[in-house]
Every structure is written in structure tokens, then in C-alpha cells.
ROGU-93553 format. One record per residue: x, y, z of N, C-alpha, C, O in turn; residue in one letter. Coordinates in steps of 0.1 Angstrom, whole numbers, plus 5000, padded with zeros to 4 digits. Atoms other than C-alpha are relative to their C-alpha. Last residue first. Layout:
<pts>
XYZXYZXYZXYZA/...
</pts>
This chain:
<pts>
499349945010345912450517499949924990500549944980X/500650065011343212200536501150104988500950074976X/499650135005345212200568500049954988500749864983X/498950015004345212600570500649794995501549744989X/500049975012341612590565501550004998501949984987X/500350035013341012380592500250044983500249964973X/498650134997343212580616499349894986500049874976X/498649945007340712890605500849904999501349894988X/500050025018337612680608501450094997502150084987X/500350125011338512560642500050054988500850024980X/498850055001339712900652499549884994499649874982X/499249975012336213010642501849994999502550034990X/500350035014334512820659500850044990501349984980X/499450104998336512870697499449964980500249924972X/498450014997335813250694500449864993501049864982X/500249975015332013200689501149974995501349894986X/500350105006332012930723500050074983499849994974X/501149995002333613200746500049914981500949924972X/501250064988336113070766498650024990497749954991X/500650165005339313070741498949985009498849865012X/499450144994339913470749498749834995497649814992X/500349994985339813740724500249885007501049805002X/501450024996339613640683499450045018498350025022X/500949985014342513800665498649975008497750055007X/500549855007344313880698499350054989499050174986X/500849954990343813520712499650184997498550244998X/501350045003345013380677499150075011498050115008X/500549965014348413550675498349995001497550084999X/500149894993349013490715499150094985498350184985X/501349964991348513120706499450124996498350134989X/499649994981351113160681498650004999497750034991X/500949894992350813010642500249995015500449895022X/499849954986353012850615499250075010498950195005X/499949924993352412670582500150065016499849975025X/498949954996353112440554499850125009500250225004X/500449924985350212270540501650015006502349915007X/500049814996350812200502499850055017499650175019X/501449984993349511810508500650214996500150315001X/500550105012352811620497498850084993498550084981X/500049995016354211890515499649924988499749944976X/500350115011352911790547500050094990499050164987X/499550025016354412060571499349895000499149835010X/500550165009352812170603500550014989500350114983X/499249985014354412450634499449864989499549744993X/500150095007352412550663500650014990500650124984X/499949995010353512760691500049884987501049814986X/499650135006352212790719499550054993498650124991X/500050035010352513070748500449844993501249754996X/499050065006351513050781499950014983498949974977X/499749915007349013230805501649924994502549905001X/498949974996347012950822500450144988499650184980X/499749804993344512780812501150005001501949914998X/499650074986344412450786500250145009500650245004X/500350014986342912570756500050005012499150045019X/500349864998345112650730499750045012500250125020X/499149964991346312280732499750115002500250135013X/499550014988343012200724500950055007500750105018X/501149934994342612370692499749995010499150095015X/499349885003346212210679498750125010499150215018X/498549984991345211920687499850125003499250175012X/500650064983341211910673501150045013500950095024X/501149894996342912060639499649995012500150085019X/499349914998345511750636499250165004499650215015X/500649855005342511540639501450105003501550165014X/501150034992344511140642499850184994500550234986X/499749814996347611100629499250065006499750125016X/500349895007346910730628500150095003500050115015X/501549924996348410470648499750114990500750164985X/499949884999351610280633498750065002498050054992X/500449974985351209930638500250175002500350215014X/501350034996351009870601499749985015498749925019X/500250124991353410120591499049925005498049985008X/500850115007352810320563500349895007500049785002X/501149995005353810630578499249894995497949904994X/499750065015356910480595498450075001497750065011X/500750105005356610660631500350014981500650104973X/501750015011358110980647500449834995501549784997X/500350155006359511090677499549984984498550034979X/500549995019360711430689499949834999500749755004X/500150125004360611500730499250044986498350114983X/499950015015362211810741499549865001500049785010X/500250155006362211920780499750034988499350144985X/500850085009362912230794499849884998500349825007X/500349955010365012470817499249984987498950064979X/499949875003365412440850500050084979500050194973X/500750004989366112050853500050174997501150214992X/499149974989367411960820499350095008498650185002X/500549864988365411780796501350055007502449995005X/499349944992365911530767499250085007498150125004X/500849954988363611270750501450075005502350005005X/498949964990364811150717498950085008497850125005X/500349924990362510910697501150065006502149995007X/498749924995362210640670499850155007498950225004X/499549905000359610400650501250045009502149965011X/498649935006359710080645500250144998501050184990X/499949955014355910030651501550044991501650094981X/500950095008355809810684499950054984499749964975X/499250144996358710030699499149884986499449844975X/498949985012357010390689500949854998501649834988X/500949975017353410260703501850014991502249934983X/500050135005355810110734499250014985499249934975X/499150075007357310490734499549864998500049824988X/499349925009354110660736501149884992501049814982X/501050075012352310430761500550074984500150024974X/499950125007355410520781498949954990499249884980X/499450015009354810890778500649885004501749905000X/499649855013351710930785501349944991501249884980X/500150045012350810660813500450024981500549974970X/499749855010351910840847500149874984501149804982X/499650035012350710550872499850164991498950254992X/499050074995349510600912500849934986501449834988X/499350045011347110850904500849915006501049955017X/500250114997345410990934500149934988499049884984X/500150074986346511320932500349855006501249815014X/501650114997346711350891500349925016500649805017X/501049955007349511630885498749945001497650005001X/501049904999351311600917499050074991498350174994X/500649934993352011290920498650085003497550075007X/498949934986355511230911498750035008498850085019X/500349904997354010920889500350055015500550005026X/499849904995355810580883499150154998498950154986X/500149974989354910270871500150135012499750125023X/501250065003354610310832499450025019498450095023X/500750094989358210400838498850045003498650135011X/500250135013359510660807499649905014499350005021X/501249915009359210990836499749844985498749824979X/501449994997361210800855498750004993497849924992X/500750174999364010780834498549965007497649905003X/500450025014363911190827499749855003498649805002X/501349995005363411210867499649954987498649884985X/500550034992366911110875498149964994497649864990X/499650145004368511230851499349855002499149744995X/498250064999367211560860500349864997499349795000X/499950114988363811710849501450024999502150084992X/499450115002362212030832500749915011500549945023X/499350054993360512290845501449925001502249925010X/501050054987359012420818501249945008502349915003X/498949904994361012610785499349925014499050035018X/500149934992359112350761500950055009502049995009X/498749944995359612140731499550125009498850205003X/500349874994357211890716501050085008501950005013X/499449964990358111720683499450135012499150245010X/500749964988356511490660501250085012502150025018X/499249974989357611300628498950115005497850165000X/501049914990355011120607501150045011501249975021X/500050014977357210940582499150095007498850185000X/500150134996357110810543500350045015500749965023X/499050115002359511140530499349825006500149735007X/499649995009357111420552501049814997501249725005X/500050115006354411450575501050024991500750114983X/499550045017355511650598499649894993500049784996X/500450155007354011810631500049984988499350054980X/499950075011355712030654499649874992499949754992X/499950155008354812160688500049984986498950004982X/499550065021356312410703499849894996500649794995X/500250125003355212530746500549994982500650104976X/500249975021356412870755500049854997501149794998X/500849855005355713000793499849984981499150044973X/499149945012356412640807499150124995497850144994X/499749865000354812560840500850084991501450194994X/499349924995354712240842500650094999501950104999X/500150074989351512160836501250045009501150085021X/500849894996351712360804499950015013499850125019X/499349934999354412100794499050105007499550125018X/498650044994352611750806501050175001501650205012X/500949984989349211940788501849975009502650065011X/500749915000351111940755499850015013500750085017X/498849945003352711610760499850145003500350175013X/499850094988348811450763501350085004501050145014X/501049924995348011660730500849925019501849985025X/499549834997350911520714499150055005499550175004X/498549964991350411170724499850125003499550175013X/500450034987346511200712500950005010500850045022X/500349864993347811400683499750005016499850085025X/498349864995349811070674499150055004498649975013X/499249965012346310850675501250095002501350175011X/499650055015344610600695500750074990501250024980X/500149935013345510700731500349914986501349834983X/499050065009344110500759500250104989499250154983X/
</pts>
């Protein structure tokens, strides 16, 4: 079950890497009383067809979890954005991407928590494959305002496998939340 945004966007995340996008973008805003959210990828994307799908609780194509017989992601997504008044656009087109931006009343009381923005962002790193991602975070309330590539972080520390590596991206991503 996911308790918090990141847990969407982390979930989303994997969904684009999965399919085979070379440049994943996720976005995360606190600003104005809202928690907006966007992930954007060059991957496969769907057709009309698929994009409704892909919102049916019932439905999976498959081939990411064999023996799956339910794709949960992003409906559990939208009934969180439904039950909270929040809001959402979902586009794709088959060959070139998918976009999904949402966000939530901050001070909603069905609105889930933002949950480790750091944790996200340090996961999504992870996942194999050869793909860029790019992270973008504003809360200006908070001074944090910044941007960072994968490709940036892999050439500052080598690859995400070895356990020194993975520390000090944490404390770097950390330090950019605490601006």
C-alpha cells in the first residue's frame, strides 16, 4: 500500500524505467498550500486505449509482474487524489512518453504525507538499467530550490552498487533539502 506522495512517485518512477525510457523527470513542489508532483518520461508510452487501462485497478498487461493479475499504482494514486480533492493530468502517446502531474491540498486531511523526499529521489537512482533522471524540488517556504541528473551523481561518486557511494548521495540529497 502506498502511505505517502514519494511512494506514488517512486512507484511511477519504476513504471517509466520499466518502460524503457532513456530520461525519466520528476518534480516535486511544495508551494502556495499544495504538494504538486510530476513524472515525465520519453518510454514507451500508451495509446488511448492503454492510457484508460492503465487507471483500472483491474487491469495489468502483464509483463512487469508475471503473475500479477492487478496493476495498483496508479489507481491507488488517483482514489488518494479523489478522496483528498486533489487533481491530475495523465497523458501519453504511444512512442513517445507519458506525463502524469498531480497534486494534493497540503493541509488536507486525507492528503497523505510527502513522505522522505531524500529516500525517493535515492531510489529512483537505483533501479538498473542505463537511463537518465532528473530531479527537480522547490519549497520555497523552506529555501530549497534545486536540480540534479543521475549521470551528474554517478560521475561524482561511480556506480549506485557500492554501499560508500550510496551514503553519500544520501547525505548530499539531504543537504540539499535542508537549504
Amino acid at each position: 500500500m502506498h502511505f505517502a506522495v514519494c511512494d506514488f512517485l517512486l512507484d511511477l518512477v519504476q513504471n517509466s524505467v520499466e518502460a524503457g525510457a532513456m530520461t525519466v523527470t520528476v518534480s516535486v513542489a511544495e508551494e502556495r498550500n499544495v504538494v504538486e508532483a510530476t513524472v515525465e518520461d520519453d518510454g514507451e508510452g500508451m495509446d488511448g486505449e492503454e492510457l484508460a487501462k492503465a487507471k483500472d485497478p483491474f487491469y495489468t498487461d502483464g509483463r512487469k509482474h508475471s503473475r500479477r493479475k492487478v496493476g495498483l499504482g496508479i489507481p491507488f494514486l488517483l482514489q488518494s487524489l479523489s478522496l483528498a480533492g486533489g487533481s491530475h493530468e495523465f497523458s501519453s502517446r504511444k512512442g513517445e512518453g507519458t506525463r502524469l502531474s498531480f497534486s494534493f491540498p497540503a493541509d488536507g486531511i486525507d492528503t497523505p504525507p510527502l513522505g522522505d523526499v531524500t529516500g525517493l529521489f535515492l531510489s529512483a537512482m537505483c533501479f538498473d538499467g542505463d537511463y537518465e533522471l532528473i530531479v527537480r524540488r522547490r519549497a520555497p517556504a523552506r529555501g530549497v530550490d534545486y536540480e540534479i541528473r543521475r549521470s551528474e551523481i554517478i560521475e561524482a561518486v561511480g556506480p549506485l552498487t557500492d554501499a560508500g557511494a550510496l551514503v553519500s548521495v544520501r547525505e548530499f540529497l539531504a543537504s540539499q533539502e535542508a537549504s
